[in-house]
Structures are given as structure tokens and as C-alpha cells.
PABADO-98993 format. One record per atom (N, C-alpha, C): x, y, z. Coordinates in pm, whole numbers, plus 50000, padded with zeros to 5 digits. Example, Ala and Ser with C-alpha at 12.3 -4.5 7.8 and 13.67 -1.06 7.14 Angstrom:
# PABADO-98993
513194943150780 512304955050780 513204967050780 512854977550708 513674989450714 512905000350787 
//
This chain:
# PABADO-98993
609300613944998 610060605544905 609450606944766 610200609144672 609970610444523 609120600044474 608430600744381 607350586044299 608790582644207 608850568844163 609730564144116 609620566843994 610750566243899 611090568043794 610010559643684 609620566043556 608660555343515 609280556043348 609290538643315 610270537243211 609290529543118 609480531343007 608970524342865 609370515142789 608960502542808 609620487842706 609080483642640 609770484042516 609250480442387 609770465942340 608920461742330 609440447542255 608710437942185 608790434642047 607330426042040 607390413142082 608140411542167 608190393442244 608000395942354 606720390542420 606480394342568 607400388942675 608280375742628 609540371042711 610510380542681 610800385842676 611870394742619 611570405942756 610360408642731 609680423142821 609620416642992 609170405442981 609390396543107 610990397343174 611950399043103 613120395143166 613640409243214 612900422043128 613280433243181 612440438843306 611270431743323 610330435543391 611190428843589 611840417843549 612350412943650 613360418743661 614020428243598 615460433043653 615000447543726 614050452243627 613700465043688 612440471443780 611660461043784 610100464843844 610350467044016 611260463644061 611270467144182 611760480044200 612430486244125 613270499944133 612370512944030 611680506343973 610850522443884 609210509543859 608670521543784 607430518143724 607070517343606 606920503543516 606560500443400 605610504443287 605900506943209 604880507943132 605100496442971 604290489442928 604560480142795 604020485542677 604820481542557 604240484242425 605020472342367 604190467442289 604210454142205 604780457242042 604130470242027 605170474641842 605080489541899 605640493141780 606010510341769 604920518941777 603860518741758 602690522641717 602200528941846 602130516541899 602000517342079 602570523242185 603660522142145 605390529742221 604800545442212 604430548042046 604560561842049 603340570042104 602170560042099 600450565242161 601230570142320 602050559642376 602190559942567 603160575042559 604120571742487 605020580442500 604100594442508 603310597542446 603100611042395 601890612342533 601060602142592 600720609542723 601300611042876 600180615442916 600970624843063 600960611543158 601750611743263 602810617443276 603640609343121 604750614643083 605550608643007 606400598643074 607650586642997 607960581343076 609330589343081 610180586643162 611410590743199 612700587543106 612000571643035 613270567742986 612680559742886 613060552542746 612540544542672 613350532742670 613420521842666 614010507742676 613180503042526 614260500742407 613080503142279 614150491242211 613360480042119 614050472042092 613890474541935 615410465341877 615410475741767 614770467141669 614540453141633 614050444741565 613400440641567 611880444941548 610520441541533 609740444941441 608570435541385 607630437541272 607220453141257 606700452941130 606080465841102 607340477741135 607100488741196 607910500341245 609100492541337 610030495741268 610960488141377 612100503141477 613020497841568 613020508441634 613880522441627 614420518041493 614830530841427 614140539941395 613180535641340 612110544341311 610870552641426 610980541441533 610110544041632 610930557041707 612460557441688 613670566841767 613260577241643 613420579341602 612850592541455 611660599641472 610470592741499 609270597641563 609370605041678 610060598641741 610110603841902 610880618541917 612030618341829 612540628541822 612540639641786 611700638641674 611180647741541 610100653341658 609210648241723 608330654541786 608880663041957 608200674041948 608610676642064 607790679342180 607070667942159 606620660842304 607310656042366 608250645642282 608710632942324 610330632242308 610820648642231 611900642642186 613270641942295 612910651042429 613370647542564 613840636042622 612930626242606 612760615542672 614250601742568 615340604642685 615870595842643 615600578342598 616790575342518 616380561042457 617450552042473 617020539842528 618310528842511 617550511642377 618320514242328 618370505642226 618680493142307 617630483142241 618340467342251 618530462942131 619890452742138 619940441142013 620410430042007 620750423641928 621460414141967 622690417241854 622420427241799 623750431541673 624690433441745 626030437441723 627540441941757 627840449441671 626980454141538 628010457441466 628380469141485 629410478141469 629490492841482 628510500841401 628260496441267 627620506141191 626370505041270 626080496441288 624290494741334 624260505341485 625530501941561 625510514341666 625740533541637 626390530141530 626340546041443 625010550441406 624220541141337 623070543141302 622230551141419 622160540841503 621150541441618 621600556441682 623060556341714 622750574241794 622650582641655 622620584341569 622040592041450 620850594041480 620290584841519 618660587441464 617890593541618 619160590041752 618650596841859 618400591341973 619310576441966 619360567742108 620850571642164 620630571142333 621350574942403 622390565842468 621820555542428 623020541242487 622090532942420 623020520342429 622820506242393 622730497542514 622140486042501 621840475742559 622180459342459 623390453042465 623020437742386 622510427942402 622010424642425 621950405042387 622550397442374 622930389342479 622320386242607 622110394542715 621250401442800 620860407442861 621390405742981 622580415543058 623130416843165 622480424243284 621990417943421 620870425143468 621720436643543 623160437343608 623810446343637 624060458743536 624600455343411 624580463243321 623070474443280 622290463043264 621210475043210 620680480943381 620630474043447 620660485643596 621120502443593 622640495643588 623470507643555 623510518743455 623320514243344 622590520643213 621530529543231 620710520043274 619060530343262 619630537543405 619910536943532 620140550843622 621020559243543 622270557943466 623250567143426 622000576843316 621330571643289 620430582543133 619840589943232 619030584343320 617950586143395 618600601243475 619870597643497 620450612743645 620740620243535 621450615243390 621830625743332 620320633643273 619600627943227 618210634143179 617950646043290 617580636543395 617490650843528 618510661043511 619200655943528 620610669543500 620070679043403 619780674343313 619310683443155 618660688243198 617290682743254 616230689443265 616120700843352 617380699143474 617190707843563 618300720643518 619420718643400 619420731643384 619190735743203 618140729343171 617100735443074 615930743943207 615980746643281 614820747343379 615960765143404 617180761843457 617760770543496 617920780743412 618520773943263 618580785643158 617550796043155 616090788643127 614610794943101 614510803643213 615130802043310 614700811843429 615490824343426 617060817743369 617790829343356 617150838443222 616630832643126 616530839443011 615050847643064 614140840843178 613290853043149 613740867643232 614650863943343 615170872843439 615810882443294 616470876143232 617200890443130 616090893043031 615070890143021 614020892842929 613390907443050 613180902743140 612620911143246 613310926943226 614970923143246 616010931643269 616080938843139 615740930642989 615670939242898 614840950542830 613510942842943 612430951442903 612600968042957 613450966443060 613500973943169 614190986843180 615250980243088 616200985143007 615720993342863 615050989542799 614200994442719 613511004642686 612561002642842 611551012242899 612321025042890 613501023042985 614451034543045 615161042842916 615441035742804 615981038942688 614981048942595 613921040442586 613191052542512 612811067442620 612641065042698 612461078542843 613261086042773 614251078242781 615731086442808 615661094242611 615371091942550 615111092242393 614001104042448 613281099842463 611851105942413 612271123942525 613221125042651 613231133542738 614361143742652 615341137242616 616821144642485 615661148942394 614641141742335 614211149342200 613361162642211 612711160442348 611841168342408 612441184442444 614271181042482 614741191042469 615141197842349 614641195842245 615311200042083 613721206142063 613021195642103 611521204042047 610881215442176 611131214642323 610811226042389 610991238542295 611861243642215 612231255742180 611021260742078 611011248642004 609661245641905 608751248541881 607941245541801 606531244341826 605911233041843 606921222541810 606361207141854 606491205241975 605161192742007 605241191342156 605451181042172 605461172942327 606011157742325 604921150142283 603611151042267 602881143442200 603041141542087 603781153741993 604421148341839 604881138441811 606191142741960 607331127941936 606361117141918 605411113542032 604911102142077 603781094841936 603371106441868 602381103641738 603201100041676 604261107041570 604891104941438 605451096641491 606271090041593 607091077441590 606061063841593 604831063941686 604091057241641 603381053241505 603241065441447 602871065841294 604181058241214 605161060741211 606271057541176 606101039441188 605751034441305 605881018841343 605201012641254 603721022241260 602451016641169 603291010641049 603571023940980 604081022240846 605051008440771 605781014540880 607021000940852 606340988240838 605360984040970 604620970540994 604140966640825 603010977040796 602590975740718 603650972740533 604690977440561 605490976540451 606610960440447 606290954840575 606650945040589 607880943940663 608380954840773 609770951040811 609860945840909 610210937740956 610580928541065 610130932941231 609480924341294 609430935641392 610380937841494 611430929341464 613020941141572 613290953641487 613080959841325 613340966341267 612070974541287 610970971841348 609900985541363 610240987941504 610400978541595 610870984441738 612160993641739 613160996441676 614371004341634 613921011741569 612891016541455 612081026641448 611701036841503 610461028141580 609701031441649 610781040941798 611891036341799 613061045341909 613871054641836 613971050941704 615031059841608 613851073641554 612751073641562 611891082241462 612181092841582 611751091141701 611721106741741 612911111341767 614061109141732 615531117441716 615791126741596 614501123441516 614641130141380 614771146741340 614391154641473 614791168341467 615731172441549 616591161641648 617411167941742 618161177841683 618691176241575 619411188641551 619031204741565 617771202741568 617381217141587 617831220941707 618461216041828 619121216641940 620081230041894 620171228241764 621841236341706 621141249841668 619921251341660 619881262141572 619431277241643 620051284041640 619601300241706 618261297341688 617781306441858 616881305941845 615821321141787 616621329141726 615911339841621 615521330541489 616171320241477 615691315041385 614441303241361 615061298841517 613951288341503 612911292141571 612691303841626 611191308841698 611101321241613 611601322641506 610751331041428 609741332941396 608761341541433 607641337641360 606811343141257 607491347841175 607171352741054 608261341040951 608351341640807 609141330440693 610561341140695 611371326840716 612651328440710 613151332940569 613881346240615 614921346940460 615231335840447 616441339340312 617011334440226 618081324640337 618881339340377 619851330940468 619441326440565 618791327540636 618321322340732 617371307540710 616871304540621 616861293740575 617611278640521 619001290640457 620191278540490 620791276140583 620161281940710 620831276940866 619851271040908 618301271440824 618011261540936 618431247440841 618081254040714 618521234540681 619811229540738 620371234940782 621791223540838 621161215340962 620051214741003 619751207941167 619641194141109 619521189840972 619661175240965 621081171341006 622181178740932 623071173940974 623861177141087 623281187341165 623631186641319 623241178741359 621601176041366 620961163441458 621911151041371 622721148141260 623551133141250 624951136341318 625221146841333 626541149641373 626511141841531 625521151841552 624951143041749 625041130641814 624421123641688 624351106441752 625021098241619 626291103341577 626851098041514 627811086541611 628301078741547 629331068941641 628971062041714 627691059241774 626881052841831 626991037641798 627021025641918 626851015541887 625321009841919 624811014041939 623651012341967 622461013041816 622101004441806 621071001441691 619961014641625 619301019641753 618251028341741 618721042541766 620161043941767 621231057641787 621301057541651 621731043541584 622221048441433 621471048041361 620271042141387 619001049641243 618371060541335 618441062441420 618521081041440 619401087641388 620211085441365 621801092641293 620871095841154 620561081441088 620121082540951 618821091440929 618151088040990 616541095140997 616841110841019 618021113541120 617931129341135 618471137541011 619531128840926 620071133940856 619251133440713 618001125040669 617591123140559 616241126340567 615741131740683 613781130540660 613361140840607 614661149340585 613811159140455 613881156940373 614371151040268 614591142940172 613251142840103 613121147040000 612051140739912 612401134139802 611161121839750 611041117239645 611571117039496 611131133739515 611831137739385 613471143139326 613591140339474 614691152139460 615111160639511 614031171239528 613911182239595 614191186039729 614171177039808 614641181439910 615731182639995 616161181340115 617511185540151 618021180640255 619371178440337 620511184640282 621431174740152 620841164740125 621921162039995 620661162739848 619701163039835 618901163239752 618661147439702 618821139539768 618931123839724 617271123039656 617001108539592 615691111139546 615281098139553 614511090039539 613771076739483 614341068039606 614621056639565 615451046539694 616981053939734 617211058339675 618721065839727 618521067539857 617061072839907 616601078240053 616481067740134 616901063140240 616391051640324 615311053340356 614791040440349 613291038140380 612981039540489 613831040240573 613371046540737 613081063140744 613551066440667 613991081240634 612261086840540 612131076540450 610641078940379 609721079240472 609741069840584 608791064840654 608411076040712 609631083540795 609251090440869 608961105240833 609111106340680 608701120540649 607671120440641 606831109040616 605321109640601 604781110340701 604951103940798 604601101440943 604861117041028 605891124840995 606381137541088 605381145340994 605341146740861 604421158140808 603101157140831 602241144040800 600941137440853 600481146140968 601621142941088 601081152041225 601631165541236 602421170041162 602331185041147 601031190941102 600311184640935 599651189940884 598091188240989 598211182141077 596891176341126 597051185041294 597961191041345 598321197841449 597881210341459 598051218741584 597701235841578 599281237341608 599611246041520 600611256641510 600181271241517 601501276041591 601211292041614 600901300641521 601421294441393 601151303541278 599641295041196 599071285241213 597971280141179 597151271941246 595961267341235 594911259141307 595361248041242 595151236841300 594951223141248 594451217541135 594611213041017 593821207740920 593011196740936 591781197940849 591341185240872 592241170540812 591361160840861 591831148840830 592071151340698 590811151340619 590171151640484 591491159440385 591661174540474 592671179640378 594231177640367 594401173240502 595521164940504 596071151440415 594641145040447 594921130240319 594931134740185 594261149940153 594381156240033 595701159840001 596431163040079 597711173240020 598731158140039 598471150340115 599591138540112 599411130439958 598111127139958 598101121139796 598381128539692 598351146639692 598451154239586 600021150339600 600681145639667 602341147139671 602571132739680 602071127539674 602431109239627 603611106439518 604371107439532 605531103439417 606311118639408 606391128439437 607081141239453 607401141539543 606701145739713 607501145539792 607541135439895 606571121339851 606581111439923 607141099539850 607771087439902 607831077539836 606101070239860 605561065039695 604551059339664 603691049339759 604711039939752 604501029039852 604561029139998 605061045840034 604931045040199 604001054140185 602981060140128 601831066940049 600861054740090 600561045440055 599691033239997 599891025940177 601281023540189 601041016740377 600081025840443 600121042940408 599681049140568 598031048940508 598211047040380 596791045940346 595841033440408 596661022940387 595951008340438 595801009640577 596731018740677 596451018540790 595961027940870 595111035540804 594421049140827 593481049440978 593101037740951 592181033241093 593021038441220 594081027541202 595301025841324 595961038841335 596181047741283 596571061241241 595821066641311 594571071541319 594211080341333 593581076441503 593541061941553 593371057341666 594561064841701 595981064041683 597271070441760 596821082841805 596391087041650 596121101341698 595111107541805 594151098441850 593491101141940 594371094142056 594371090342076 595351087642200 596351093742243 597001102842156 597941109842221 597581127342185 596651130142259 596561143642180 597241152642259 597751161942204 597951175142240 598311181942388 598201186042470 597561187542630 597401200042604 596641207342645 596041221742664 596871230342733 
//
């Protein structure tokens, strides 16, 4: 059998508290407060009570105010409230559910009535509580399901990009560095973190297009002519052609990222030559972040650079072919950078 319901009466006339104590002490368990002060010390420890029985006209804090406290806090602001008075007036009952009481009680005190009253709050409170209980369970089950979902999404990302770079010379530890590098950045530049997690899934789509490109061209290994250079620059806009139309969040700043991360600063780079903010900042992010681990990688045609000369040639290009300020983030986060980079190295 359940412990009985345990209820809170406020009143500063101890006859007053006496007459409720006789209607209800056989059916739940009491607790007294004499002013507001008191009401709100009980209220706020464990167990809490179930229900408040709070009278509205008393010295000092009276129980409008004591209903304001209770609510504003969310310890307490659960715990339904029934007002006593001896008023009728309507406004004074407008007032009172404003401020966060759940029924009334008048004066003269009906012992059937407030019976009925305090069980009707009392089942409906349970009710609440039990599907505030249900929601939270459902919401972590789809929290579970989203993570899960998630997981499977970037796989599924990171296994498509893996097929654009097999042909390559990049390997899947690239993907796994520059998109991490990429997260750093953003964090550090201040973007939101649902906008670095969509990043952090949109950065390694940034060469799919090379999917498109002959492979005399893209396993060349000597420097591409002339023409052969303007075929490879079109893989930005193959890789946007690819995951264009997409409703999916981290499809369409892959769209953007594939189509703009060559893009430089100044101008100079390609396929539209955009320059300064014209370039999306997802798009800045990740040119720094994809060149960073190029320049710091072994390629077939070169050894790895050091750190040292790498942070050299990125600052010699600070405002030409980088935007400044995503220059200055990878700088502040050089530590965290270069931890990625040990963590995901290479495989032999």
C-alpha cells in the first residue's frame, strides 16, 4: 500500500489550520507553516509535499506572493496550489491563477468540498507527473535512436568520401583529421555547436567531386597541363552537383564546402574566384583545415613538412589565401590541432 499523500497548510491562524487538520488528517499527512517564509523553507525539502493548501491573507508575505516564489523556482514549481479566502471576487480569482494556483477554496470552509478539491489536484498532479515521466523516457529513447542514427550517417559520409579519395592520394585518416580540424576551428570562431556538428559531417564531402575526374588526370604524377588543369578544377562543382538537392543539413553545407574550398581570400582562387566574406565561412574553415593536413602529410610526390614549416607557409598566406581570422582560430588552437593529428595518423 502506497504512504499517503503529504499536503502543506499555510495559515497564520492556528484555528484556521485546526479545522483543516480535522477534515484531512485522517486521509494524507500534514505538514504546518504559520507565514510564507516557512511554507517556502518546507516546500523546498525532501520529500516535497504533494499539494499546497496556502491562505491568501496573511502578515508580512502574503499568499500571492508566497504562489510566485514557488513557481519561479523549480524545485517547487510542480507542486500544485489551492488558495483559501474568504474573497468572491472574480478579479482576486484571476489574480490568483496568474500567479500559479490551481483551484480555490472559500470561506466558510466546506469539509466535502475541500475533500474533493485537494484529491481532484492531487490525481491530476500524478497524471502530470506520470506523463512528464513518459515524455523523458520517450525523449531519451529518440535521443538514443538519434545518436544511432548519427553514428550510421557519418559511416555512411566518411565510406562515399573514402570512395572519391581511394583514387587519390588522400587517405581516410585525412577525411578523419581535416574535418576534425575543421570542428576545432569553427568552435573556436564561435559557431554554435549544432553548426560545428554539421561541419564536422559536411567537411569531409569537400573533394567528392573528384569522383568525376579521369583518372590520367587525377593519378598523374607529374604537373598537370594547361588543359588538364581546367578539368581538374571543375571537381568543385561536380562534388556540388552530387549532393545538391539534399534535405538534409550536413548534405547542404557539403554542397557548399565542395563547391567553394578552393576559394581564396584574395580572389584567386576557383571555380568562381569569390574573395573576402563572399566565401562562406564554412568554406574558409575548411581550406585551412584540408591544406594544414596536406602540407603536414607524405605525398607521393613529397615527404611531409614539418609542423614549423607548415605554420610558416600558412601565416606567409594569412589574408591571400586564407581568411585572417580563421588564420588566428587555428592559431589559438594549435595544441588541440596537433593532438588530432596524433590521433589519427596515417596507417602504414
Amino acid at each position: 500500500m502506497s504512504a499517503p499523500s503529504q499536503l502543506l497548510i499555510v495559515d497564520d491562524i492556528p484555528e484556521n489550520i485546526d479545522v483543516f487538520a480535522a477534515i484531512l488528517s485522517d486521509d494524507y499527512q500534514l505538514k504546518i507553516a504559520l507565514n510564507g517564509e516557512n511554507a517556502l523553507r518546507i516546500a523546498r525539502c525532501q520529500p516535497h509535499p504533494d499539494l499546497i493548501i496556502l491562505d491568501i491573507m496573511m502578515p508580512g508575505m502574503d499568499g500571492y506572493a508566497v504562489c510566485r516564489k514557488l513557481k519561479s523556482d523549480p524545485v517547487t514549481r510542480h507542486i500544485p496550489v489551492i488558495f483559501v479566502t474568504a474573497m468572491d471576487d472574480t478579479h482576486d480569482e484571476e489574480k490568483g491563477f496568474a500567479v500559479g494556483a490551481s483551484d480555490y477554496i472559500t470561506k466558510p470552509i466546506s469539509p466535502p468540498i475541500v475533500l474533493s478539491r485537494v484529491r481532484a489536484q492531487i490525481a491530476l498532479s500524478r497524471e502530470q507527473q506520470r506523463l512528464h515521466g513518459l515524455v523523458q523516457k520517450k525523449d531519451m529513447q529518440l535521443e538514443v535512436a538519434y545518436e544511432k542514427i548519427k553514428k550510421g550517417a557519418m559511416e555512411t559520409i566518411l565510406r562515399l568520401t573514402h570512395a572519391a579519395e581511394y583514387k587519390d592520394e588522400n587517405t581516410g585518416e585525412h577525411i578523419q583529421r581535416m574535418s576534425q580540424y575543421a570542428a576545432v576551428i569553427g568552435r573556436e570562431l564561435g559557431l554554435r555547436e549544432k553548426t560545428v556538428e554539421t561541419l564536422l559531417y559536411a567537411a569531409p564531402m569537400h573533394d567528392i567531386g573528384k569522383i568525376g575526374i579521369p583518372d590520367r588526370i587525377l593519378l598523374k604524377p607529374g604537373k598537370l597541363d594547361a588543359d588538364e588543369w581546367q578539368i581538374m578544377k571543375q571537381h568543385p562543382i561536380i562534388g556540388s552537383k552530387i549532393l545538391s538537392g539534399s534535405r538534409a543539413s550536413y548534405i547542404r553545407l557539403g554542397e557548399v564546402i565542395a563547391r567553394g574550398h578552393h576559394e581564396k581570400w584574395d580572389g584567386s582562387g576557383y571555380p568562381q574566384g569569390l574573395s573576402g566574406k563572399q566565401i562562406p565561412l564554412a568554406c574558409r574553415i575548411v581550406s585551412l583545415a584540408d591544406v594544414f593536413d596536406a602540407l603536414t602529410s607524405k605525398r607521393p610526390y613529397k615527404k611531409p613538412f614539418s609542423i614549423e614549416k607548415s605554420l610558416n607557409i600558412i601565416a606567409e598566406k594569412r589574408g591571400s589565401h586564407f581568411d585572417p581570422d580563421v588564420v588566428d582560430a587555428f592559431m589559438k588552437r594549435l595544441d588541440e590541432i596537433l593532438a588530432i593529428k596524433a590521433a589519427y595518423k596515417d596507417k602504414a
